[in-house]
ROSE-4610 file (N, C-alpha, C; in Angstrom, 1 decimal, always signed):
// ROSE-4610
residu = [X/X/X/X/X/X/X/X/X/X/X/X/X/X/X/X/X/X/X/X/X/X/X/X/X/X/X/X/X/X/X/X/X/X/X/X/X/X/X/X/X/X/X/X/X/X/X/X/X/X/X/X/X/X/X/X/X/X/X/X/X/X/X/X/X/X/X/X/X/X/X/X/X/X/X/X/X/X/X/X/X/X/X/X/X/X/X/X/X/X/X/X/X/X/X/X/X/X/X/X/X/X/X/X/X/X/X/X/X/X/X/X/X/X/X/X/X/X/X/X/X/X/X/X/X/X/X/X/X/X/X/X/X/X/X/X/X/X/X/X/X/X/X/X/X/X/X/X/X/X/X/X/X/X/X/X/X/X/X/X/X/X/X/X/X/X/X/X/X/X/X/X/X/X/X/X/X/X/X/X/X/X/X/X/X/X/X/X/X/X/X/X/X/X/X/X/X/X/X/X/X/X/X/X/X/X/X/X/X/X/X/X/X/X/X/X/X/X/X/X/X/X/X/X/X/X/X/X/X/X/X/X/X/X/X/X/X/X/X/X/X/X/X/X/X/X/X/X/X/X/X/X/X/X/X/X/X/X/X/X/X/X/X/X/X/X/X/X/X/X/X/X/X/X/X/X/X/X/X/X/X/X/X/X/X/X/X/X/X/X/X/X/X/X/X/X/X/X/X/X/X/X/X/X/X/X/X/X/X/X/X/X/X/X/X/X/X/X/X/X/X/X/X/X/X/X/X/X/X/X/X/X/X/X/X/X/X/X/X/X/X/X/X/X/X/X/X/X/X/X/X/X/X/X/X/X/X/X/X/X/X/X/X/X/X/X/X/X/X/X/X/X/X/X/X/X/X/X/X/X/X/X/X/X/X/X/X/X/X/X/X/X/X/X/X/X/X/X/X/X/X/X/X/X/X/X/X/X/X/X/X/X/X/X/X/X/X/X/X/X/X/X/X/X/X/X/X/X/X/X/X/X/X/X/X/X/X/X/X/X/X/X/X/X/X/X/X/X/X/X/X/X/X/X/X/X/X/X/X/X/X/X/X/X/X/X/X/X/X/X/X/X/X/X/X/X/X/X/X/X/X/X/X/X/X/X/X/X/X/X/X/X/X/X/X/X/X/X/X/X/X/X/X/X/X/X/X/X/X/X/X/X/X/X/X/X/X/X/X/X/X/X/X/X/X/X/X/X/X/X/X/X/X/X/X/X/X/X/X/X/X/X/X/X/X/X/X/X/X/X/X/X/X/X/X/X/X/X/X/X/X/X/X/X/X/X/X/X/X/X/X/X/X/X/X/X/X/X/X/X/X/X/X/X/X/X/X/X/X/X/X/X/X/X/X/X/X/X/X/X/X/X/X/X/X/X/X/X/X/X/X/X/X/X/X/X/X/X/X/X/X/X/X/X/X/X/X/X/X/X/X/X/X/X/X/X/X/X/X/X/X/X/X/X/X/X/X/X/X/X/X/X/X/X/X/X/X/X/X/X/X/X/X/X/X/X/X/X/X/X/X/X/X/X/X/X/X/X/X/X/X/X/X/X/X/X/X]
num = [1/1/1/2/2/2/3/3/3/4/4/4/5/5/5/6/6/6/7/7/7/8/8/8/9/9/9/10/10/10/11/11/11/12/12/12/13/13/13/14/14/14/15/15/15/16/16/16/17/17/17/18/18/18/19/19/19/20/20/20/21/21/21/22/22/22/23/23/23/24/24/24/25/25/25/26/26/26/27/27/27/28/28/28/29/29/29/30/30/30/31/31/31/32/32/32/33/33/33/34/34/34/35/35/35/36/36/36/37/37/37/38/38/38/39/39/39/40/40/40/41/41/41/42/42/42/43/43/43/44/44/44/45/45/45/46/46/46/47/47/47/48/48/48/49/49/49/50/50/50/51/51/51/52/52/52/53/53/53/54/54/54/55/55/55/56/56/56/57/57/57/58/58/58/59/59/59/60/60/60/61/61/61/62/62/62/63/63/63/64/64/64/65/65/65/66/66/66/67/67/67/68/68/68/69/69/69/70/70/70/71/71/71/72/72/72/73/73/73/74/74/74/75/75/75/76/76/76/77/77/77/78/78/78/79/79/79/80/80/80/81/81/81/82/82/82/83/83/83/84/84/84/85/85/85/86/86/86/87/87/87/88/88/88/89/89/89/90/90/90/91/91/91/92/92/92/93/93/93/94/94/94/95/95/95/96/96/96/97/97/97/98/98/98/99/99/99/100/100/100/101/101/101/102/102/102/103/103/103/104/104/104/105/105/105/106/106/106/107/107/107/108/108/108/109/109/109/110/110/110/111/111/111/112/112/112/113/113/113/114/114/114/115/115/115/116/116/116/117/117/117/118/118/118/119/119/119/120/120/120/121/121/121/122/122/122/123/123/123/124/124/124/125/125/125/126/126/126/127/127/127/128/128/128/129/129/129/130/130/130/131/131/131/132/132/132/133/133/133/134/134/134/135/135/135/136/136/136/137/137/137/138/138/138/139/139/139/140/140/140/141/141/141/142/142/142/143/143/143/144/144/144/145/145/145/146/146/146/147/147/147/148/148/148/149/149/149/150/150/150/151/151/151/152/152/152/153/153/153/154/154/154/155/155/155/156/156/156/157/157/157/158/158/158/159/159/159/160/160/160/161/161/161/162/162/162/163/163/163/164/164/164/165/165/165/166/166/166/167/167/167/168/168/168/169/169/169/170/170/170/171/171/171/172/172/172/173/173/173/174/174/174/175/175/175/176/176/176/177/177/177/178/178/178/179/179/179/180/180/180/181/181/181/182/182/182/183/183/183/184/184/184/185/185/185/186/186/186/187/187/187/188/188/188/189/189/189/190/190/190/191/191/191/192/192/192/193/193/193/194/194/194/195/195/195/196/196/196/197/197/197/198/198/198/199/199/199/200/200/200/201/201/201/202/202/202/203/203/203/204/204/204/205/205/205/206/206/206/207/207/207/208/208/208/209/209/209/210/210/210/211/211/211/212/212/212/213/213/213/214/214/214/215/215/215/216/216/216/217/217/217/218/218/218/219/219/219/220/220/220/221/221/221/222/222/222/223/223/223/224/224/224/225/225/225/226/226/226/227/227/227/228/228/228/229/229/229]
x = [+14.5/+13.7/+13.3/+13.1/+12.9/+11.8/+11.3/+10.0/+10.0/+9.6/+9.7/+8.3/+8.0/+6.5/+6.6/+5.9/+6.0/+4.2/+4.4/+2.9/+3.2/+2.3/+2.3/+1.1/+0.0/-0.8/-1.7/-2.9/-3.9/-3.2/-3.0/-2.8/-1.3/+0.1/+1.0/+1.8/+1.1/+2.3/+2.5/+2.2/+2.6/+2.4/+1.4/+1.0/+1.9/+2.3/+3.8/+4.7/+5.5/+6.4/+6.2/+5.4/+4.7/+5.3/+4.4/+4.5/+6.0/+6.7/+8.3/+8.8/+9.0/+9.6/+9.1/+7.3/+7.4/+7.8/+8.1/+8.9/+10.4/+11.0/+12.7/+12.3/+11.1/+11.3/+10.9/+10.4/+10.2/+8.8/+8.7/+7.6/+6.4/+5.3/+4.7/+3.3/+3.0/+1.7/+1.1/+0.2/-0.8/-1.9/-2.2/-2.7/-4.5/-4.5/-5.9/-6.4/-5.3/-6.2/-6.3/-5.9/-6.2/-7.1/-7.6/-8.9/-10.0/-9.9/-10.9/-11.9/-10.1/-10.7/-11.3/-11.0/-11.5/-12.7/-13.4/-14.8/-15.7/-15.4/-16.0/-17.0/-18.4/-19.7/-19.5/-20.5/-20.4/-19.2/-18.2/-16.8/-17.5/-16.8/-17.1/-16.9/-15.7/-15.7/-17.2/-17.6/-18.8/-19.6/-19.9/-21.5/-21.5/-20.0/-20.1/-20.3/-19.9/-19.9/-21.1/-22.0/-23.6/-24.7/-24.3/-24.8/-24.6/-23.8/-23.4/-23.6/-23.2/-23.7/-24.8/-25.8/-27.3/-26.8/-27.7/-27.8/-27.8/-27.8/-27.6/-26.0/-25.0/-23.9/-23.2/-24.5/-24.3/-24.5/-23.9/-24.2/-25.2/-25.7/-27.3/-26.1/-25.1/-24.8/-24.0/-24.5/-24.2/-23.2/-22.0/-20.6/-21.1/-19.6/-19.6/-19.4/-20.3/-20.0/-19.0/-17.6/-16.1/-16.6/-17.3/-17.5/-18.0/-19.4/-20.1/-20.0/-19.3/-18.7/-18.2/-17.0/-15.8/-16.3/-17.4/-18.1/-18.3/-19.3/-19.5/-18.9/-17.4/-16.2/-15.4/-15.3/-14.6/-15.6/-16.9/-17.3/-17.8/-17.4/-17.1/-16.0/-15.5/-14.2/-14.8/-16.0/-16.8/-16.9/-17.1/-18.0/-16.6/-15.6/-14.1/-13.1/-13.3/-12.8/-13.7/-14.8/-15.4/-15.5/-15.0/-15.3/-13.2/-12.5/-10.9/-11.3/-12.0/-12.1/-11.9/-12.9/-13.5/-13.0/-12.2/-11.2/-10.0/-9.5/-8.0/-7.1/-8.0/-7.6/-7.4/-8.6/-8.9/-8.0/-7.2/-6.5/-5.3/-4.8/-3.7/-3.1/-4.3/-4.5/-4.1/-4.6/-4.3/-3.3/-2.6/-0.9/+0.2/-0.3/+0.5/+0.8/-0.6/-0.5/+0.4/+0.8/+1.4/+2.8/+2.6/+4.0/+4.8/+4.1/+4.9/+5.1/+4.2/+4.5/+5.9/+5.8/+6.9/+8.0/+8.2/+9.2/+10.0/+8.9/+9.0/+9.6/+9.7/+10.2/+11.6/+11.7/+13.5/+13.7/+12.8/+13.0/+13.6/+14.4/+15.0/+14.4/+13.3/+12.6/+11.6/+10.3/+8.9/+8.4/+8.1/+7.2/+5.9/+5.6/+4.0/+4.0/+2.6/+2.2/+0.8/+1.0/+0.1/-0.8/-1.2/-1.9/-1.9/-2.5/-2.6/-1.4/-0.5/+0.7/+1.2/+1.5/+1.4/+0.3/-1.1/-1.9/-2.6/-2.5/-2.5/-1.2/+0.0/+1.0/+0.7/+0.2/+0.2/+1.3/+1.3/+2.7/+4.3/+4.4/+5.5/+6.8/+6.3/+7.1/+7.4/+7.5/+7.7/+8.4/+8.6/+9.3/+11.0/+11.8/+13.1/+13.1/+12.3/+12.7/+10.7/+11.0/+9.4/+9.9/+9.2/+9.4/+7.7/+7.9/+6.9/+7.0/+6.3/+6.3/+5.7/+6.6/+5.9/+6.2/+4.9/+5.1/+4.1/+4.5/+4.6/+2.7/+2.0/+0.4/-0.1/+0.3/+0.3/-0.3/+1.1/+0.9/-0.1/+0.0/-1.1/-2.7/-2.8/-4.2/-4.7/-3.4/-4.0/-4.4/-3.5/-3.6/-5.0/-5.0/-6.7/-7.6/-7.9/-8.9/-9.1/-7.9/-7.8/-8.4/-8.0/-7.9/-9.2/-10.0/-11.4/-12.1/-11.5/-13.2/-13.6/-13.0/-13.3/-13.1/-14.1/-13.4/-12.8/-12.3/-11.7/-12.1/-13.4/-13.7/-13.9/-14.1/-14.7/-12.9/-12.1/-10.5/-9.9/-9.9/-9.6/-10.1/-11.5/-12.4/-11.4/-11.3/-10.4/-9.1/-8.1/-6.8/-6.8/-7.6/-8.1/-8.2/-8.8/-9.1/-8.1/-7.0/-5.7/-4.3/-3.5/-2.4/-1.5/-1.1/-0.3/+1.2/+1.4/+2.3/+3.7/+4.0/+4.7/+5.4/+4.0/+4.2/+4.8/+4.2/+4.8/+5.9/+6.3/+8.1/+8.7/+8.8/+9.3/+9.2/+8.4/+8.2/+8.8/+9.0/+10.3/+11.5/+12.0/+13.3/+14.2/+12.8/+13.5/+11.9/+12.8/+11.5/+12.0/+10.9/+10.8/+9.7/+10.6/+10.3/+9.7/+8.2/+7.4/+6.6/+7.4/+6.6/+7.0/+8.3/+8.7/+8.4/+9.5/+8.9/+8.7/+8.2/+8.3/+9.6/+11.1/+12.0/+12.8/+12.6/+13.1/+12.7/+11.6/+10.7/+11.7/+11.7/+12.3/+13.8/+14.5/+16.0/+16.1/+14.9/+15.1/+14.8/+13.8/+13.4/+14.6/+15.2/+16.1/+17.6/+17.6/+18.9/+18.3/+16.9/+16.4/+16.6/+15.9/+16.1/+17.5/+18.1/+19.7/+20.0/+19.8/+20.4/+19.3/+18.7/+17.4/+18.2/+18.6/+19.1/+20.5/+21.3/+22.4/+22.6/+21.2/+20.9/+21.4/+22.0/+22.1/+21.2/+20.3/+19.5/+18.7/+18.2/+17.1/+18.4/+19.8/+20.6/+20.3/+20.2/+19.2/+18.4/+17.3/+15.8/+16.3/+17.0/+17.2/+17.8/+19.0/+19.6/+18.1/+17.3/+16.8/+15.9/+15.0/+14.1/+14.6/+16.1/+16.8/+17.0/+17.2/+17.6/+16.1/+15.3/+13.6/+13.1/+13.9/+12.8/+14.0/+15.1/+16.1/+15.9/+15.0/+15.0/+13.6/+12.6/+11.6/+11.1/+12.6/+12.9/+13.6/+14.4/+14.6/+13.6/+12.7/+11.4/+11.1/+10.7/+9.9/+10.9/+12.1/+12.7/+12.7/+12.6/+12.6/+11.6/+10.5/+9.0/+8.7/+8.9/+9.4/+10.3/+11.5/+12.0/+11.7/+10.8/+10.1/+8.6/+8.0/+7.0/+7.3/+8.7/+9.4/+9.6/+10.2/+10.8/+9.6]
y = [+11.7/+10.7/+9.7/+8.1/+7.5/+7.0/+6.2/+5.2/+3.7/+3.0/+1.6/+1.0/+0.1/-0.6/-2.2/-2.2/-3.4/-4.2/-5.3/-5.9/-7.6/-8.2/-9.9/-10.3/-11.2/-11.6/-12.2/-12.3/-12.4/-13.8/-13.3/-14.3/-14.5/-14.0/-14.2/-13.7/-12.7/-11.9/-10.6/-9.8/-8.1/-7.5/-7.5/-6.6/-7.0/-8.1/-8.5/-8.0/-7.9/-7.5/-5.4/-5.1/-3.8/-3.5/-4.2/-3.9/-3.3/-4.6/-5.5/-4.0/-3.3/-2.0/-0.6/-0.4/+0.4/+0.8/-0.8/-0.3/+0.1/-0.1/+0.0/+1.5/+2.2/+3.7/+4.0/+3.5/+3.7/+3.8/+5.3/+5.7/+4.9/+4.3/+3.7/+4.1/+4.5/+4.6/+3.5/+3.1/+2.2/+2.1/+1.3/+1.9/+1.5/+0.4/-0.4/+0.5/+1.2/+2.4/+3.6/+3.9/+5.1/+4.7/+3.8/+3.1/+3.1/+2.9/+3.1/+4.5/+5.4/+6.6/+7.5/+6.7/+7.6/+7.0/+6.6/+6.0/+5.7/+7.3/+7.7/+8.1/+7.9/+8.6/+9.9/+10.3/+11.3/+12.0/+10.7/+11.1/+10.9/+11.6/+11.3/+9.4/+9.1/+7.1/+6.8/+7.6/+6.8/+6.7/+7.7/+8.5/+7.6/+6.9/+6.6/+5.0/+4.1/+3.1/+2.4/+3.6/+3.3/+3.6/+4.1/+4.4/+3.0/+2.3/+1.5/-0.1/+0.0/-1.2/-1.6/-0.3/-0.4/+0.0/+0.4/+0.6/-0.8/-2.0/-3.1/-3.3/-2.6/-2.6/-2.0/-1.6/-0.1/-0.8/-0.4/-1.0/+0.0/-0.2/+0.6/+1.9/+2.3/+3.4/+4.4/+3.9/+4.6/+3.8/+3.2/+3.2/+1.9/+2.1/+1.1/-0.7/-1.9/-3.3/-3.6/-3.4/-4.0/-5.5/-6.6/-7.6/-7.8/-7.3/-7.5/-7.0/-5.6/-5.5/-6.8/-7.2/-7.7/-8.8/-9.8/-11.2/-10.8/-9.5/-9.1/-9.3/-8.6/-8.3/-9.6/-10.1/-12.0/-12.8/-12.6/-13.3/-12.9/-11.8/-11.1/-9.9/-10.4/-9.8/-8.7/-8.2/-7.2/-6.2/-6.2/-6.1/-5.2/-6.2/-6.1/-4.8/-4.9/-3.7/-2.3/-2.5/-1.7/-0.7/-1.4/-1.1/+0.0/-1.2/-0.1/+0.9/+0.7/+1.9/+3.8/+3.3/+4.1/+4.2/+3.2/+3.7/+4.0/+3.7/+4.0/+5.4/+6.0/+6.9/+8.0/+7.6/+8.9/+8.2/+7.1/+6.6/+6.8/+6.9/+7.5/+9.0/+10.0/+11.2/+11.3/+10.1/+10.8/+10.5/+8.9/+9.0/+10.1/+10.3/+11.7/+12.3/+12.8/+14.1/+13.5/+12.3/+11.6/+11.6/+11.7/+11.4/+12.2/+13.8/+15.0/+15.4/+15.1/+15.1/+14.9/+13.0/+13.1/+13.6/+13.9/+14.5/+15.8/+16.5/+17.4/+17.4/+16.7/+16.3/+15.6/+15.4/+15.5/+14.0/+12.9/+11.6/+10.9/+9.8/+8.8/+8.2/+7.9/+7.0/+6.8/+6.3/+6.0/+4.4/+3.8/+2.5/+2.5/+2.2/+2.2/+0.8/+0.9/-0.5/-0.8/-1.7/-1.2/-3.1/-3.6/-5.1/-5.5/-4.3/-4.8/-3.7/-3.8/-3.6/-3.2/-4.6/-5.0/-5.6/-5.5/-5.3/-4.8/-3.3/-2.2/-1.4/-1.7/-1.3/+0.7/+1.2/+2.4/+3.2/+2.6/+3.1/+2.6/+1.5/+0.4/+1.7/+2.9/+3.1/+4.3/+4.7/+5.5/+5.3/+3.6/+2.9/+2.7/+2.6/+2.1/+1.2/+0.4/-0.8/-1.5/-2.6/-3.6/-4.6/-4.8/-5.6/-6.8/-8.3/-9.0/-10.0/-10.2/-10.7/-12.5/-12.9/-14.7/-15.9/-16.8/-17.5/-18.8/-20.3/-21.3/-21.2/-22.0/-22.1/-22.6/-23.5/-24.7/-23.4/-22.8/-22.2/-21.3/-20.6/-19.3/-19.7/-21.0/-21.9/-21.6/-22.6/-23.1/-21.5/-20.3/-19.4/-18.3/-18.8/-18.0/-18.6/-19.9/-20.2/-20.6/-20.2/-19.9/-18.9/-18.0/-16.6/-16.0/-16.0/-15.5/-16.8/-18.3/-18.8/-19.4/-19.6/-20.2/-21.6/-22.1/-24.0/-23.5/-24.5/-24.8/-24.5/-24.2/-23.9/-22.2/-21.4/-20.2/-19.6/-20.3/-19.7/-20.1/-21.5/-20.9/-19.9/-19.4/-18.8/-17.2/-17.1/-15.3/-15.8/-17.0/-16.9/-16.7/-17.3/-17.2/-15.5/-15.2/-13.7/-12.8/-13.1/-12.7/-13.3/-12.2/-12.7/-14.0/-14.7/-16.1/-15.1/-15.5/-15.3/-15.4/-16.5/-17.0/-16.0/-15.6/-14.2/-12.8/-12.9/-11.6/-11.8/-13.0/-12.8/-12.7/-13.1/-12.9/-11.5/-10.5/-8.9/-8.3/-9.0/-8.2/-8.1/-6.4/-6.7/-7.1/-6.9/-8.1/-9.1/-10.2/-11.1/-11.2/-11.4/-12.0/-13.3/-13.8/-15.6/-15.4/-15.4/-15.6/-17.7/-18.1/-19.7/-19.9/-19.4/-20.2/-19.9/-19.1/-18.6/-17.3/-16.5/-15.0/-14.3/-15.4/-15.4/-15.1/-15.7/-15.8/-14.5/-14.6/-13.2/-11.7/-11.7/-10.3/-10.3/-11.1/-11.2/-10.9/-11.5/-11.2/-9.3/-9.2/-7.7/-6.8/-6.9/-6.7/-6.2/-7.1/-6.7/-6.0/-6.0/-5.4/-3.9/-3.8/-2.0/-1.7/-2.6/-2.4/-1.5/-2.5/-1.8/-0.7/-0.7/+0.5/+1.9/+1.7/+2.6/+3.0/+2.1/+2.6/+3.2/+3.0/+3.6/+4.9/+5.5/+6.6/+7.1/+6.8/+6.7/+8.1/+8.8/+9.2/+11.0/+10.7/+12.4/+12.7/+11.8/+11.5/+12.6/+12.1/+12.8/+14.2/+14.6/+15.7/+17.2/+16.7/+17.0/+17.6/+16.5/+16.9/+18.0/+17.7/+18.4/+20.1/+19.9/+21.0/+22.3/+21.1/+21.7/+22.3/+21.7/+21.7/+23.1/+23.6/+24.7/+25.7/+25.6/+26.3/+26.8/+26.3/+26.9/+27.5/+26.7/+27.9/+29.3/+29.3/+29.8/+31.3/+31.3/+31.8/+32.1/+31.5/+31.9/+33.0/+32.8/+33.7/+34.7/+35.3/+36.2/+36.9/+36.0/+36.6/+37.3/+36.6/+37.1/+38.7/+38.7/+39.7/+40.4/+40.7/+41.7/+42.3/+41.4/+42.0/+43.2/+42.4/+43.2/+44.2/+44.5/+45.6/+46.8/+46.1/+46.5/+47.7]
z = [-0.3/+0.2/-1.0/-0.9/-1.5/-1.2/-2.2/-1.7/-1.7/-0.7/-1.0/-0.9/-1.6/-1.5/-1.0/+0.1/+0.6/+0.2/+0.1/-0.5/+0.3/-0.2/+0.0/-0.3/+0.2/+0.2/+1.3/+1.6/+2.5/+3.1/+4.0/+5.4/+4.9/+4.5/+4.7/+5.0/+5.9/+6.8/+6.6/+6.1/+5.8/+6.8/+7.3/+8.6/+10.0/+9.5/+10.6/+10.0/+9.4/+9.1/+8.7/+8.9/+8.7/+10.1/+10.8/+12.4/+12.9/+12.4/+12.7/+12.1/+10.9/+10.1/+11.1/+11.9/+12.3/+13.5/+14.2/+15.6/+15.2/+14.3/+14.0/+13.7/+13.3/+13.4/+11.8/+11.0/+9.9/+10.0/+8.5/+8.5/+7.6/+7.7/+7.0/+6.7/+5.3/+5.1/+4.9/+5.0/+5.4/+4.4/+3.2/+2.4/+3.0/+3.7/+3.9/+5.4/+5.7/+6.6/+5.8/+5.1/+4.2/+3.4/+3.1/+2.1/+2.8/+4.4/+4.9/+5.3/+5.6/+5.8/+4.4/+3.5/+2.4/+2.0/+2.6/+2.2/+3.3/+4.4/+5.3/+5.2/+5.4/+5.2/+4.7/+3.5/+3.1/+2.0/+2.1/+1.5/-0.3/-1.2/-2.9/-2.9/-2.6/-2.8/-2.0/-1.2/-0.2/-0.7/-1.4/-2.5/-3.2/-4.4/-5.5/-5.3/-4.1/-4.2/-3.1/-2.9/-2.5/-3.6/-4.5/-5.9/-6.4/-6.4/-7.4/-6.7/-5.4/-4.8/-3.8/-3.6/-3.0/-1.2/-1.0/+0.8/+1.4/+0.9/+2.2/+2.4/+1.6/+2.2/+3.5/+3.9/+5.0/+6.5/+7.3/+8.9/+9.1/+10.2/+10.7/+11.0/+11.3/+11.6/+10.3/+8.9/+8.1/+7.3/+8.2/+7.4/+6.4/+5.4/+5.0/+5.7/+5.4/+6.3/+5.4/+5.6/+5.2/+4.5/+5.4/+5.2/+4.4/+4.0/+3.2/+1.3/+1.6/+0.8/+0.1/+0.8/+0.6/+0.0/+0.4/+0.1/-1.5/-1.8/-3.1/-4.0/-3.9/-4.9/-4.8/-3.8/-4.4/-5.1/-5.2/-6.0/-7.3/-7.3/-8.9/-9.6/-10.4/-10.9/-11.4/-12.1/-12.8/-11.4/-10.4/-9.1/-8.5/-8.0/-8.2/-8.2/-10.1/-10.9/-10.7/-10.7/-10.3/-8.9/-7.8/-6.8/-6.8/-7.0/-7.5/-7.8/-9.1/-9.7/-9.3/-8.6/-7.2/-6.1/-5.6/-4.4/-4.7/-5.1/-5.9/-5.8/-6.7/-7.2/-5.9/-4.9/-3.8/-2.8/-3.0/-1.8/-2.4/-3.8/-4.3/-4.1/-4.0/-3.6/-2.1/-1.0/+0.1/+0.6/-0.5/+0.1/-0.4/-0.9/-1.6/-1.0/-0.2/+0.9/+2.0/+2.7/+3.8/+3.0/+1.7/+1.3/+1.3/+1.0/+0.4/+2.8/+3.7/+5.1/+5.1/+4.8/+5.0/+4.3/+3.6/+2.8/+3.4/+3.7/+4.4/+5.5/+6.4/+7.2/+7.7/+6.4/+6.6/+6.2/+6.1/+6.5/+4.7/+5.2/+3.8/+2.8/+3.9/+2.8/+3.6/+2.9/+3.3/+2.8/+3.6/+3.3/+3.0/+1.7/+1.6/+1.2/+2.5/+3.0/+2.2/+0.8/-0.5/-0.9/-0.4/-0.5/-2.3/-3.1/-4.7/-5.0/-4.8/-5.3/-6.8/-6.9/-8.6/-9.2/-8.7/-9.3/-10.2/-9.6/-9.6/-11.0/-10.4/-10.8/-11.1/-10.4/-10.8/-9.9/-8.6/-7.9/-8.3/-8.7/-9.1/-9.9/-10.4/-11.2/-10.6/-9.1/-8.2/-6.9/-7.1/-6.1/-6.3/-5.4/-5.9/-5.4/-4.4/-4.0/-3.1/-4.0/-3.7/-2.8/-2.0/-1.0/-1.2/-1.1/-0.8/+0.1/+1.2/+2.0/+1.6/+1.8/+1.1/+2.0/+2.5/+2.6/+1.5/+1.8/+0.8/+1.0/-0.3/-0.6/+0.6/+1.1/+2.2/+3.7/+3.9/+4.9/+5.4/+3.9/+3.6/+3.6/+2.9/+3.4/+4.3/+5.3/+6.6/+7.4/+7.4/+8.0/+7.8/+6.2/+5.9/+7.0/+6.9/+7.1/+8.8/+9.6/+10.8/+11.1/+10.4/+10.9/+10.3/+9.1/+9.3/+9.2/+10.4/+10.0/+8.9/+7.8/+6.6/+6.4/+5.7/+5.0/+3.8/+3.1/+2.6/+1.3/+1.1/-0.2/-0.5/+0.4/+0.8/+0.7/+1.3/+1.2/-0.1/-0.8/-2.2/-2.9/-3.0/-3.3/-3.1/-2.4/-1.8/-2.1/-1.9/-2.5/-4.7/-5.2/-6.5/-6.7/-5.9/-6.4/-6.4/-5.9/-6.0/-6.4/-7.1/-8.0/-6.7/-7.4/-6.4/-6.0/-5.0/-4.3/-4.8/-5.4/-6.1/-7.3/-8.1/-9.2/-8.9/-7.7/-6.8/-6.3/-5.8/-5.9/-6.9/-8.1/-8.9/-9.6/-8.9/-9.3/-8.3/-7.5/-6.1/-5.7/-5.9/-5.6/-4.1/-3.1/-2.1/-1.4/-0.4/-0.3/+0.7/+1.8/+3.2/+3.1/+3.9/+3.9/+4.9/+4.6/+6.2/+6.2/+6.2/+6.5/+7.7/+8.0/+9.4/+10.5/+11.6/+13.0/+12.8/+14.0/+14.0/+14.2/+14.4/+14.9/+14.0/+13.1/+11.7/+10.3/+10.6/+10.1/+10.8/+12.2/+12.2/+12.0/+12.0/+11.6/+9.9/+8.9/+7.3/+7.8/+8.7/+9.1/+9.1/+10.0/+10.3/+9.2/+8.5/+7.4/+6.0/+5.7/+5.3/+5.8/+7.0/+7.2/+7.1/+7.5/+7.5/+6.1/+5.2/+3.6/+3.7/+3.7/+3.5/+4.6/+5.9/+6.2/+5.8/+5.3/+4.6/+3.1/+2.7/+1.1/+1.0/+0.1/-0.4/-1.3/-1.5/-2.9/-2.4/-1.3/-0.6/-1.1/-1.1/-1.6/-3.2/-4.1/-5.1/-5.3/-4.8/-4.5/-4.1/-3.0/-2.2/-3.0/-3.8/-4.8/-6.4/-6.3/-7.7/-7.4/-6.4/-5.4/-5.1/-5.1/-5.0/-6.1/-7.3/-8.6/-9.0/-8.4/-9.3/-8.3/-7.0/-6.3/-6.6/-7.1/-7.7/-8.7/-9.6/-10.8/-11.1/-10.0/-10.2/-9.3/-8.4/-7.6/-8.4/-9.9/-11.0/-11.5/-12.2/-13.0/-12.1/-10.9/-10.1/-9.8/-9.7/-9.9/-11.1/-12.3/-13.8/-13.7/-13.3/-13.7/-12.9/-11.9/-10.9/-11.6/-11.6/-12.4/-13.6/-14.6/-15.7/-15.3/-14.5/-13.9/-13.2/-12.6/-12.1/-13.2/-14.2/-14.9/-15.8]
């Protein structure tokens, strides 16, 4: 099994093309649903980032307000870093666990569906293939500020707080052109899974995986025979 990391940027499409990969039957972890479940009331990320950012980030039913939060950390990079800090690591942990699932399971490859990507860069050197979804400044604008409600000042404000689009193509080894139709979008979809299901890369993994429960599959016979012995 292999890993691929798909990413893009706020309002240009991932969660479409997310969608578009998991009806063709691919397995996708999800990194911004696993971010949320790991900063479930009571969870260690919950404790640590009501310690650090006060009880009015809380809805009257405990959880964390996503919103409010969120207003906080775009308007400070210090605030930001700090808040990663603390989710990261426990959302790195629980793709693991989804990962080593699927693995088990017999499957080629896995999509992790990851927003700070190369931000981050802590998964980048576990992937064989980055995927970013891009469409032009123009587009991504107009779609922010459709889509939560924003003017024009409040949406550069959240595109600023994130790497340009632009940069992240140039860190990916494939790109999906989302400016145009949805038509258009699942056809790049489309030849994408294509090579992705023709990969060989995933007997790779299978092979080394093999060599690695083989040999300590030996140790634990050595060890055993000595203690026999």
């Amino acid at each position: 099994m292999f890993l691929v990391g798909l990413t893009g940027g706020i309002s240009s499409g991932k969660s479409t093309v997310s969608s578009m990969l998991r009806e063709l039957g691919c397995p996708i972890i999800d990194a911004d649903v696993v971010a949320r479940q790991v900063v479930e009331p009571n969870s260690r990320a919950y404790c640590r980032i009501v310690q650090h950012f006060g009880s009015e980030i809380l809805l009257e039913s405990g959880k964390i307000d996503r919103q409010k939060l969120g207003e906080l950390i775009f308007s400070s990079e210090e605030k930001r870093k700090l808040l990663n800090s603390i989710t990261h690591p426990e959302i790195h942990k629980a793709m693991l666990k989804e990962i080593l699932f699927y693995f088990l399971r017999g499957y080629r490859y896995v999509v992790l569906d990851v927003p700070l990507l190369f931000e981050t860069r802590r998964l980048t050197q576990f992937l064989n293939h980055t995927v970013v979804v891009y469409c032009d400044p123009a587009t991504q604008m107009s779609r922010l500020m459709q889509r939560d409600v924003l003017n024009q000042e409040k949406a550069e404000s959240r595109l600023a707080a994130q790497m340009p689009l632009n940069e992240k193509r140039g860190l990916a080894k494939h790109v999906i052109e989302n400016s145009g139709s949805r038509e258009d979008t699942h056809r790049q979809v489309l030849r994408l899974h294509t090579k992705l299901e023709d990969s060989m890369e995933f007997l790779l993994v299978r092979v080394i995986a093999m060599a690695v429960a083989a040999g300590l599959g030996g140790v634990l016979l050595y060890s055993a025979k000595i203690l026999v012995a």
